[in-house]
C-alpha positions, -999 to 999 in steps of 0.1 A, spaced: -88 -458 -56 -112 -436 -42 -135 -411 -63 -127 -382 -49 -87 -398 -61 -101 -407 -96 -114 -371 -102 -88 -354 -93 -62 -378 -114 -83 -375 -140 -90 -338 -138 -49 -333 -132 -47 -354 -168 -71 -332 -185 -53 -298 -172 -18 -311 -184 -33 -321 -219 -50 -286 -222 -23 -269 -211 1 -287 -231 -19 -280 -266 -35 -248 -277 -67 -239 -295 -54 -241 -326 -40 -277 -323 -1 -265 -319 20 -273 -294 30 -247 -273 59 -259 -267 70 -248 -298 52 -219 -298 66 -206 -263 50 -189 -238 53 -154 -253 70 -138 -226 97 -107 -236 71 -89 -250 70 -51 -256 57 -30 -223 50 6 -234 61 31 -212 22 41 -201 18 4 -188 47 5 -170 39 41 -156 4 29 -142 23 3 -119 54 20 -113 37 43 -82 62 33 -54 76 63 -36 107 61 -12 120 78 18 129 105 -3 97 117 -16 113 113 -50 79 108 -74 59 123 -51 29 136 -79 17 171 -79 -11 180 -54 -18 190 -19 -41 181 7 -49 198 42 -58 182 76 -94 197 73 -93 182 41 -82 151 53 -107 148 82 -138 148 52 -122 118 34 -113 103 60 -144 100 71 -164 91 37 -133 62 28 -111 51 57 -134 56 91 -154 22 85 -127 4 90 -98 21 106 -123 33 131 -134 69 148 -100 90 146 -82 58 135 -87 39 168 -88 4 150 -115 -15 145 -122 -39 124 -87 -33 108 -56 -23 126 -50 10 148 -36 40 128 -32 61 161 -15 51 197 13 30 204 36 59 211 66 41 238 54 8 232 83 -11 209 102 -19 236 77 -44 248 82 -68 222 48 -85 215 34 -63 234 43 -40 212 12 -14 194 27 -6 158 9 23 142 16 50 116 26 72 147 46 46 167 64 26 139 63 38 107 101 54 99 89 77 71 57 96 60 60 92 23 55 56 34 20 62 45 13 85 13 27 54 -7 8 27 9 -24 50 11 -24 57 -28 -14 20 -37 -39 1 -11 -63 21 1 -95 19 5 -92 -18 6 -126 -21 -14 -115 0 -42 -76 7 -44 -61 33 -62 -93 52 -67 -83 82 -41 -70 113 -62 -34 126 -54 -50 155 -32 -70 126 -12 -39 105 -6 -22 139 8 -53 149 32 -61 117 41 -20 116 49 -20 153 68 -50 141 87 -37 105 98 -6 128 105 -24 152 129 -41 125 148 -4 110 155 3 145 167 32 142 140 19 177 123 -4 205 137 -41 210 124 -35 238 98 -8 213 80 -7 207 42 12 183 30 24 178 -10 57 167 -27 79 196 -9 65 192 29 56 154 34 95 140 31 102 169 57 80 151 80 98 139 111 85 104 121 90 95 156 103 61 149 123 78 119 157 61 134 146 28 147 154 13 119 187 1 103 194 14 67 216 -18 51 217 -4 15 234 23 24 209 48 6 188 80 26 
């Protein structure tokens, strides 16, 4: 047996043995692995951000294009690129005509996305990528109007909140199927 084998069977044997006894000597086995236990509701309101087609959850706020443009700039340009042009990460902007070209294909917020409280959703949950969830609701809505605008989705004096953003028409709005049944 090699080592490199030997360590690893041995490390393997050590894991199972700690994870089969816990600090106090008891088997946890017959202690169980805690699970069923209370969630309050402010946990479960931290993580429960998701926000569908609807707009239903949509927080209170607003954000502007000009807004938009400023945070945009400070939080999103360094990787989405000038006027989201891509680079390093994907291409926010462009695209428009190009699904039918299969892999050719250039999916963007403008080209592909059905729904704009999609891009408030994924903006608030993921972005920026080096700090998530740190952009107030009023960031998430500029930085939304202003990804918008450059999609030519909404004009420059836009402001988008819980009442205009699921009234946003996305190009690709009816490219997809709906298979639940739901709007």
């Amino acid at each position: 047996m090699s080592m490199l084998k030997l360590f690893l069977t041995a490390a393997a044997t050590g894991l199972l043995v700690a994870c089969a006894t816990s600090p106090s000597g008891n088997s946890l086995a017959t202690q169980g692995p805690k699970l069923g236990q209370p969630v309050s509701t402010a946990m479960v309101a931290a993580v429960d951000i998701s926000i569908p087609p609807s707009g239903a959850g949509l927080p209170t706020g607003s954000g502007s294009v000009v807004q938009g443009t400023a945070v945009y700039a400070a939080k999103c340009q360094s990787c989405h690129g000038e006027k989201g042009v891509g680079k390093p990460a994907d291409p926010l902007v462009g695209g428009v005509g190009s699904l039918a070209r299969g892999n050719a294909a250039v999916r963007t917020v403008g080209s592909y996305w059905p729904y704009a409280t999609t891009l408030f959703d994924y903006v608030r949950r993921s972005m920026p990528t080096s700090a998530p969830q740190t952009l107030s609701n009023e960031d998430v809505y500029a930085v939304t109007a202003y990804v918008l605008h450059l999609n030519g989705i909404v004009g420059p004096d836009a402001v988008m909140n819980a009442a205009t953003l699921p009234s946003v028409k996305m190009p690709n709005r009816d490219g997809f199927v709906d298979m639940s049944g739901k709007k």
